[in-house]
N, C-alpha and C positions, 0 to 999 in steps of 0.2 A: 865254349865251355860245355860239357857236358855233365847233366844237372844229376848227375848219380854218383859224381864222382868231385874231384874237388873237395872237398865237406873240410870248414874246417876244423881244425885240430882240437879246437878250445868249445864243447858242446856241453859248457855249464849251463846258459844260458842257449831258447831258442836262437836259431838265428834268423833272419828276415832278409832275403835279399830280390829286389826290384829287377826282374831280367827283360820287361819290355813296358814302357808306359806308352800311353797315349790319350788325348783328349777324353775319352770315354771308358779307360779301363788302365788296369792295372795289373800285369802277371807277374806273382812271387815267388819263388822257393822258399821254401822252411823247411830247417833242419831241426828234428825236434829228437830226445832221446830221454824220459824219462818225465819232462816237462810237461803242468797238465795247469789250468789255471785255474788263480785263488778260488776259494771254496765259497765266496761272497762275488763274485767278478764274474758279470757279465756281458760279451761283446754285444752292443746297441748299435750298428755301423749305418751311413746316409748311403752305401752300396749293397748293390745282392754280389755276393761271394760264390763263388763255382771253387768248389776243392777236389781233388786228385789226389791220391795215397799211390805215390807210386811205388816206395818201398815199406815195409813194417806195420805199423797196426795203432791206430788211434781209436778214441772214441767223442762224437760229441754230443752234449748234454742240450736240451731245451728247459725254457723253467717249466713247464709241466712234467718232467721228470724224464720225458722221453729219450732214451740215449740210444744213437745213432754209430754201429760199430762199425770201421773201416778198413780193410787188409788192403793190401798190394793190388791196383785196378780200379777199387772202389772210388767213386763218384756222391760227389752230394751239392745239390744247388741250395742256397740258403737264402732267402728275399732279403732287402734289403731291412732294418728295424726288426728284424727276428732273431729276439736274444738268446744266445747260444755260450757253449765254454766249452771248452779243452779237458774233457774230465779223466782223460788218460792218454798217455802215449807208452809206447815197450821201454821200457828202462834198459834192454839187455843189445837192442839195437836199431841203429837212427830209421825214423820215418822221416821220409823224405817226402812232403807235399808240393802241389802247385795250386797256387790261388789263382784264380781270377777277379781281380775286384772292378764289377763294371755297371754303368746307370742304361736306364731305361731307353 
């Protein structure tokens, strides 16, 4: 599979898909286009998070207001219980992430 391409069709909804698991970590794809999260919602996660923007352009938010902007390359580690959101992605074309969700 090549993670740029594939996408599917129906991108009402993020989409989430698992492309390698293992005892200590988790690597995702997200296909996001427009998708940003509730205005009250904040991810509280028991893993630190490694994100990659490989295509398009997000932004993420912390509760101290701090928001964190991402294009094509960009990188950001996130510790594990550091609440964060989705407070934008491109509406006009899909950003395509990789997560890593892994423990200590």
């Amino acid at each position: 599979m090549n993670v740029l391409s594939s996408l599917p069709n129906d991108l009402t909804d993020e989409v989430f898909e698992d492309l390698v698991t293992g005892s200590q970590f988790r690597l995702e794809r997200i296909v996001s286009k427009g998708q940003c999260s509730e205005p009250d919602f904040w991810y509280d996660q028991d893993e630190h998070e490694w994100v990659l923007v490989l295509t398009g352009h997000a932004k993420i938010q912390y509760t101290n207001g701090e928001e964190i902007e991402l294009k094509a390359g960009d990188n950001l580690n996130i510790p594990a219980h550091t609440k964060h959101r989705v407070s934008y992605t491109a509406p006009d074309e899909e950003t395509i992430w990789l997560a890593l969700f892994y423990k200590d």
